[in-house]
PQR file of N, CA, C, O and H, with PARSE charges and radii, in Angstrom:
ATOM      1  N   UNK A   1       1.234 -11.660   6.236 -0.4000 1.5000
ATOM      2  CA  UNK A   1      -0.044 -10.996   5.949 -0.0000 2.0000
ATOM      3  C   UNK A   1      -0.312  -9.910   6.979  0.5500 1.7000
ATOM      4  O   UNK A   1      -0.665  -8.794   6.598 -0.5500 1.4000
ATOM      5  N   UNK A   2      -0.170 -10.171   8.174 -0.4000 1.5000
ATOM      6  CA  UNK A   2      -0.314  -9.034   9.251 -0.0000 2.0000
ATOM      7  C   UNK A   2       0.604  -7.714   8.809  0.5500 1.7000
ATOM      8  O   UNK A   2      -0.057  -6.762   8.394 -0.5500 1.4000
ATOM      9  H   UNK A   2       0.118 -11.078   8.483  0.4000 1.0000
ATOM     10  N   UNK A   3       2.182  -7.533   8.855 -0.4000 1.5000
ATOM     11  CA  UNK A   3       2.833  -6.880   8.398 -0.0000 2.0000
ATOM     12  C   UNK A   3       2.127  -5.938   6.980  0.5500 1.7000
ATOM     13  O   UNK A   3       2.375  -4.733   6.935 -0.5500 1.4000
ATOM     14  H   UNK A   3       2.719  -8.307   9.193  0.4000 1.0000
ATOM     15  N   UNK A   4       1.439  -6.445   6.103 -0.4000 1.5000
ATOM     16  CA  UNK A   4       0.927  -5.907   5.165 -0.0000 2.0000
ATOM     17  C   UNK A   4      -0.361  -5.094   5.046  0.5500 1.7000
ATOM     18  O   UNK A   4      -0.584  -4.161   4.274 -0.5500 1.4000
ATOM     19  H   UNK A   4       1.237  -7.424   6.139  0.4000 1.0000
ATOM     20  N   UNK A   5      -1.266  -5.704   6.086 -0.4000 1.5000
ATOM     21  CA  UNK A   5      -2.569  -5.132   6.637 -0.0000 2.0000
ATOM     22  C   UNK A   5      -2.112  -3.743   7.701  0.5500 1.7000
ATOM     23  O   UNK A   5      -2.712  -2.677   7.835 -0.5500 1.4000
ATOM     24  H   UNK A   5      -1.085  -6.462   6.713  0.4000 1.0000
ATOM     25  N   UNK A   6      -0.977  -4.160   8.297 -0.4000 1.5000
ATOM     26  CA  UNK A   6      -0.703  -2.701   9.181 -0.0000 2.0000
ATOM     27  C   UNK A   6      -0.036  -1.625   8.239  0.5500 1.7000
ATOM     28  O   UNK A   6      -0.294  -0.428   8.113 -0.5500 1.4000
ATOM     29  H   UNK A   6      -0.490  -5.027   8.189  0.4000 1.0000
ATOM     30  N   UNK A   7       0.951  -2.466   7.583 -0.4000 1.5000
ATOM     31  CA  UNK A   7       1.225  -1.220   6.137 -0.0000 2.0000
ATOM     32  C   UNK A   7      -0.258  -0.581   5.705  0.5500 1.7000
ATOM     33  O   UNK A   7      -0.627   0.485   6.198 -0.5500 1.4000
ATOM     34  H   UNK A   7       1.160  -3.438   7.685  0.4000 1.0000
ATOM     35  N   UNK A   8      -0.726  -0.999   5.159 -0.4000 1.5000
ATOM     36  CA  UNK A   8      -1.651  -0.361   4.576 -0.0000 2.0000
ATOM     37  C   UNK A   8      -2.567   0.418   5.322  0.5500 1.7000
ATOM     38  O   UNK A   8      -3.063   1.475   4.934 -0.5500 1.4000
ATOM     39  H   UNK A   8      -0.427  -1.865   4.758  0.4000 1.0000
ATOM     40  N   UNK A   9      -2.807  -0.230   6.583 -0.4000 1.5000
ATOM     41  CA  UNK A   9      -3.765   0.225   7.999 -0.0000 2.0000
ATOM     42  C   UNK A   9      -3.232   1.795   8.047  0.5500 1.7000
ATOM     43  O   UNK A   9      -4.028   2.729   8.145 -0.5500 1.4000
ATOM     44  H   UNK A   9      -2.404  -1.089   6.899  0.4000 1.0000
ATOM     45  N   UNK A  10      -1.892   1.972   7.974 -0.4000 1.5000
ATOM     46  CA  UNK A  10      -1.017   2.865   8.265 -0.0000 2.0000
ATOM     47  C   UNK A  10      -1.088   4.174   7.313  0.5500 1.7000
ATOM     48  O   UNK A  10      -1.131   5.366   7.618 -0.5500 1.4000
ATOM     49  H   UNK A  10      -1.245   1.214   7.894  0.4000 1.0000
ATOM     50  N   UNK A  11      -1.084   3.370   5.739 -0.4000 1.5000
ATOM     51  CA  UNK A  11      -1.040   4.658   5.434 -0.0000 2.0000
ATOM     52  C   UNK A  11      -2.495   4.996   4.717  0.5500 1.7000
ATOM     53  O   UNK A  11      -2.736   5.871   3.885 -0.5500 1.4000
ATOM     54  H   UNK A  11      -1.049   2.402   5.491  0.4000 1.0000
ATOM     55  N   UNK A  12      -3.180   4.249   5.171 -0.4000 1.5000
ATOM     56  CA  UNK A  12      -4.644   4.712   5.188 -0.0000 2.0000
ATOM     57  C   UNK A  12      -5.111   5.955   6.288  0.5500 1.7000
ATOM     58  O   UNK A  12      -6.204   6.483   6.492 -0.5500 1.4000
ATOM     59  H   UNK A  12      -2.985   3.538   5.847  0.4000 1.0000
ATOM     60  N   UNK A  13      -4.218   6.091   6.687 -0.4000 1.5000
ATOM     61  CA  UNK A  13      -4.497   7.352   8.084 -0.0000 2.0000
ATOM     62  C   UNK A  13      -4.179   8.815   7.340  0.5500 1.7000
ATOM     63  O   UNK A  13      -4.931   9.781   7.219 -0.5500 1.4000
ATOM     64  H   UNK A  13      -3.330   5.661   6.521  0.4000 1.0000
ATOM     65  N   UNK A  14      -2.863   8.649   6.903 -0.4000 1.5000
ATOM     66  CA  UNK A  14      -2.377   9.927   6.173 -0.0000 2.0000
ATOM     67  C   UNK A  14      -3.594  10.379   4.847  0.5500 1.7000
ATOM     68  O   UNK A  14      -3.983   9.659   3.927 -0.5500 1.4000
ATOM     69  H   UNK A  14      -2.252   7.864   7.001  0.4000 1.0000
ATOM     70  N   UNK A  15      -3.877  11.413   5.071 -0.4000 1.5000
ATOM     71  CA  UNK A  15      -4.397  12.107   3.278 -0.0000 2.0000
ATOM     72  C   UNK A  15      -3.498  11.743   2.233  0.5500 1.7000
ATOM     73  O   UNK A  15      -4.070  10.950   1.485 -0.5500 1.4000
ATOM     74  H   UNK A  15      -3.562  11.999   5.818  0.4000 1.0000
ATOM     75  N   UNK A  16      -2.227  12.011   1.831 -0.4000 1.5000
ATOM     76  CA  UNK A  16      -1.797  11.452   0.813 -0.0000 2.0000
ATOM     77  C   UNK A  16      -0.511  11.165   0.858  0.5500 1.7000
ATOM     78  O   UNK A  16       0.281  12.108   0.853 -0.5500 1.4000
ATOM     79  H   UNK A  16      -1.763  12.656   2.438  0.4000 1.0000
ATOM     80  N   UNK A  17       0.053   9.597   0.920 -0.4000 1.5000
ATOM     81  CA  UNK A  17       1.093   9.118   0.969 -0.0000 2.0000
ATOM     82  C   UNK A  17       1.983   9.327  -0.269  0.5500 1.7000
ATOM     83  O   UNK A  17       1.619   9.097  -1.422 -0.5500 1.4000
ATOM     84  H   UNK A  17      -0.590   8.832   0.924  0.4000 1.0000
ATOM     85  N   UNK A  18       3.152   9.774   0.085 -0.4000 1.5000
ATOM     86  CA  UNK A  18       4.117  10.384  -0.589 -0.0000 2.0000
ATOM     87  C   UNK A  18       4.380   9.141  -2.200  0.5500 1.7000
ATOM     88  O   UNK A  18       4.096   7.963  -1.980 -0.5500 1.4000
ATOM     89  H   UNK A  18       3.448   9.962   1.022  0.4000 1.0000
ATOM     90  N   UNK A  19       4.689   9.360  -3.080 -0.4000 1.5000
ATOM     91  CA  UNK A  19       4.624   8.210  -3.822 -0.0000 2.0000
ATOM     92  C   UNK A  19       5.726   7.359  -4.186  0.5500 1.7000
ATOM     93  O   UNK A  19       5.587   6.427  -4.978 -0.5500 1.4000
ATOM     94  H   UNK A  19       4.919  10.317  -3.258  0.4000 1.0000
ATOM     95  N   UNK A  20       6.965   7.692  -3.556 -0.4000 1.5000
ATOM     96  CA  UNK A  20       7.444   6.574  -3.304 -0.0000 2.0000
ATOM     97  C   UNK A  20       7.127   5.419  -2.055  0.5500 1.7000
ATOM     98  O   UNK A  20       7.791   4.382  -2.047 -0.5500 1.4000
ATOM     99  H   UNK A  20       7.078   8.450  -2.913  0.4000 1.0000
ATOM    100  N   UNK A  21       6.169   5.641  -1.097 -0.4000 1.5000
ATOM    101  CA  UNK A  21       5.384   5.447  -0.396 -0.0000 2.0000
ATOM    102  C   UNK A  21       4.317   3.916  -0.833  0.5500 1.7000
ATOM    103  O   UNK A  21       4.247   2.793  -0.333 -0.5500 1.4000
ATOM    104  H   UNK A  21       5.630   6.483  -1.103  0.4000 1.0000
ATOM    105  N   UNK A  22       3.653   4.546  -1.925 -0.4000 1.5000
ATOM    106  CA  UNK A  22       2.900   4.439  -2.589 -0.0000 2.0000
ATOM    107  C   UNK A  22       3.340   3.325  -3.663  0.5500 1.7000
ATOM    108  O   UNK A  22       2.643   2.350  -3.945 -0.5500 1.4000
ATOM    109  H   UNK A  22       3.710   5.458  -2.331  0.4000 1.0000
ATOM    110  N   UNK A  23       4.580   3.607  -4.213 -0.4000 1.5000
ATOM    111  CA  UNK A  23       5.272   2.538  -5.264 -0.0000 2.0000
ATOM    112  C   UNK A  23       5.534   1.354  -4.074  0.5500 1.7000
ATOM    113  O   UNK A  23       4.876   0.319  -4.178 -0.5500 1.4000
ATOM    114  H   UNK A  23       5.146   4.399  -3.984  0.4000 1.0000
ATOM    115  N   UNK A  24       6.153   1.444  -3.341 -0.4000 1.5000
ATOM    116  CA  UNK A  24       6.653   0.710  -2.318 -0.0000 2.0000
ATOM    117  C   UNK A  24       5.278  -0.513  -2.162  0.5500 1.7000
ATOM    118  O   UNK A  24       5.385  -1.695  -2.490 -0.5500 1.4000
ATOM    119  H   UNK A  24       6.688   2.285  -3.257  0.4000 1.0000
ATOM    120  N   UNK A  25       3.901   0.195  -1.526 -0.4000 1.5000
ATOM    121  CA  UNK A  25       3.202  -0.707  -1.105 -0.0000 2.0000
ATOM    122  C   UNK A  25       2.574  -1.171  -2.824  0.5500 1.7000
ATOM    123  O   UNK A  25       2.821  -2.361  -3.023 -0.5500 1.4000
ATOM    124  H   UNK A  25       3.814   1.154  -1.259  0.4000 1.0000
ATOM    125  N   UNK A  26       2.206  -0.830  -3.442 -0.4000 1.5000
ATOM    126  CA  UNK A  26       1.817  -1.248  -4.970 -0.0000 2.0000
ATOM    127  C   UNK A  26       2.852  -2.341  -4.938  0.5500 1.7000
ATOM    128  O   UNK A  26       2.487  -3.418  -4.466 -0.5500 1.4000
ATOM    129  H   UNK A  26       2.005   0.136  -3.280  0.4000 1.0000
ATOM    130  N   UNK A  27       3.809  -2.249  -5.273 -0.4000 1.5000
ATOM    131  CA  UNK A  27       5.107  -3.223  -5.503 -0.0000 2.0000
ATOM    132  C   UNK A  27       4.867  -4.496  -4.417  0.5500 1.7000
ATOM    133  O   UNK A  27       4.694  -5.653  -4.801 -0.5500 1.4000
ATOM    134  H   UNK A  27       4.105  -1.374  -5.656  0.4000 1.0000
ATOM    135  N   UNK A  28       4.882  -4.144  -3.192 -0.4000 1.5000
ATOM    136  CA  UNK A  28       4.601  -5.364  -2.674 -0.0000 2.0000
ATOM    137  C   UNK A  28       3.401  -6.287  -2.488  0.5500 1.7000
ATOM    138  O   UNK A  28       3.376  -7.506  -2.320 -0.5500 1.4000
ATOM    139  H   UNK A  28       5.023  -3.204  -2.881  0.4000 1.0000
ATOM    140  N   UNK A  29       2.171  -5.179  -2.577 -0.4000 1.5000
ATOM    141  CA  UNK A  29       0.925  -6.075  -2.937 -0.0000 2.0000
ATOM    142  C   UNK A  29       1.046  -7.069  -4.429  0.5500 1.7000
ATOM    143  O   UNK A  29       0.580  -8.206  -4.495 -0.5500 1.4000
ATOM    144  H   UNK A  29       2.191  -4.189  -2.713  0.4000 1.0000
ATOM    145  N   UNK A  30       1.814  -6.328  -5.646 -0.4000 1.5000
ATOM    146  CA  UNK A  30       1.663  -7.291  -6.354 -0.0000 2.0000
ATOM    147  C   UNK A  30       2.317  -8.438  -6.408  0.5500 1.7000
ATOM    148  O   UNK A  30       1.921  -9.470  -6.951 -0.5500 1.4000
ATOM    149  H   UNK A  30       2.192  -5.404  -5.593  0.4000 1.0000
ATOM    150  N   UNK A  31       3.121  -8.302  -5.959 -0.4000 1.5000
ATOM    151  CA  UNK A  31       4.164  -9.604  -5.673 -0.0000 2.0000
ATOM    152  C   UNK A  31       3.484 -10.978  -4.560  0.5500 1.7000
ATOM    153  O   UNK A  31       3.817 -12.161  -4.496 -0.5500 1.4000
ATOM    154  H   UNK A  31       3.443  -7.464  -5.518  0.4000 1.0000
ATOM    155  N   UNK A  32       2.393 -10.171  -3.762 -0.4000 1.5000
ATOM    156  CA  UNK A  32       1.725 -11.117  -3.028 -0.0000 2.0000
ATOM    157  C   UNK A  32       0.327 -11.320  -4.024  0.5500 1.7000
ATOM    158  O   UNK A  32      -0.791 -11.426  -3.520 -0.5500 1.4000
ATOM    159  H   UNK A  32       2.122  -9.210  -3.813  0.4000 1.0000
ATOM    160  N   UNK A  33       0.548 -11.355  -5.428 -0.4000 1.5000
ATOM    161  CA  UNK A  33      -0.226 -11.636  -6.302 -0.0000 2.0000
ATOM    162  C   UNK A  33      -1.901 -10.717  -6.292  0.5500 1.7000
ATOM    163  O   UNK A  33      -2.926 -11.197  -6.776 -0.5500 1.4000
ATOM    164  H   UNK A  33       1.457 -11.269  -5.838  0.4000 1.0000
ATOM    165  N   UNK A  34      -1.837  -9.780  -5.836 -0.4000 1.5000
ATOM    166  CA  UNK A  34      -2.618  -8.490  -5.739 -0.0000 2.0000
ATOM    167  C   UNK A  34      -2.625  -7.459  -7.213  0.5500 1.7000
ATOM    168  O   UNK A  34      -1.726  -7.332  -8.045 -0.5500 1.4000
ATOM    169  H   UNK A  34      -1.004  -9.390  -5.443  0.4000 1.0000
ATOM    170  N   UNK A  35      -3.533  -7.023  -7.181 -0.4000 1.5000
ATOM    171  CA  UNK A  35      -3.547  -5.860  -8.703 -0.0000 2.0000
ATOM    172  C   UNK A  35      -4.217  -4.840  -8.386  0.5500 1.7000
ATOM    173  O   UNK A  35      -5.349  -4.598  -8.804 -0.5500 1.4000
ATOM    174  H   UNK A  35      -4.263  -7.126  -6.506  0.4000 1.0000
ATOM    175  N   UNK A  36      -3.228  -3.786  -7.206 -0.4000 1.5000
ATOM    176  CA  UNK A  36      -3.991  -2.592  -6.795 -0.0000 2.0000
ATOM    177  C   UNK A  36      -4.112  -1.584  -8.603  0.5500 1.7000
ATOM    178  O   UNK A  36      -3.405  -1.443  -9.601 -0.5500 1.4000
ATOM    179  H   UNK A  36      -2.309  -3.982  -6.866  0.4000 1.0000
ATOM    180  N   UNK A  37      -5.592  -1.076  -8.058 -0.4000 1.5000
ATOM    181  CA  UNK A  37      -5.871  -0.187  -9.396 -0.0000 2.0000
ATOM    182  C   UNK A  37      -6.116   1.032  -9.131  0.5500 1.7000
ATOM    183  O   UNK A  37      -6.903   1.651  -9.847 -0.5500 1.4000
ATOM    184  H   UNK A  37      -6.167  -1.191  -7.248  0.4000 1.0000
ATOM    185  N   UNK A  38      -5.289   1.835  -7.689 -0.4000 1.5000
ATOM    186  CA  UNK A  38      -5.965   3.147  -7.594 -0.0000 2.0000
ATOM    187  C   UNK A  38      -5.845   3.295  -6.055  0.5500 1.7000
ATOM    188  O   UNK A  38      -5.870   2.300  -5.331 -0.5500 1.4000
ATOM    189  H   UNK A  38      -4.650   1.332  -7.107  0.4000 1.0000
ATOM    190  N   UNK A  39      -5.707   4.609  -5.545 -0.4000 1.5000
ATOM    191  CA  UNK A  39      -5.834   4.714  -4.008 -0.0000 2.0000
ATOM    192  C   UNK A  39      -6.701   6.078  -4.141  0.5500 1.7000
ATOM    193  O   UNK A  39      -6.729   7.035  -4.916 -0.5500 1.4000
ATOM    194  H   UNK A  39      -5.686   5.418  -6.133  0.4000 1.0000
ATOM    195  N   UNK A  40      -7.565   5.557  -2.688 -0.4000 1.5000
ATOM    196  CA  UNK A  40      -8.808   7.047  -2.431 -0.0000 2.0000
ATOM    197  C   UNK A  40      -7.994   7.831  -2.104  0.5500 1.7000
ATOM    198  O   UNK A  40      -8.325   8.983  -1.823 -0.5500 1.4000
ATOM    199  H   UNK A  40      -7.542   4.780  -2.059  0.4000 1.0000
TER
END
C-alpha cells in the first residue's frame, strides 16, 4: 500500500502524466480492486 500511495503521490506533482504512465497506475489500482474513473 505505501509503494502505491507514493506512486500516485508522485505523479500527482507532474501536470500531465504521460499515458502509458497513466495505464500503468490505472492497471495497478485495479488489480488492488480499485475503479479509477478519471484523473484531474
Amino acid at each position: 500500500a505505501g509503494g502505491t500511495s507514493g506512486l500516485i503521490h508522485g505523479t500527482a506533482k507532474e501536470a500531465q502524466p504521460s499515458p502509458v504512465q497513466r495505464n500503468f497506475v490505472d492497471r495497478c489500482l485495479r488489480e488492488k480492486g480499485y475503479e479509477p474513473i478519471g484523473w484531474k
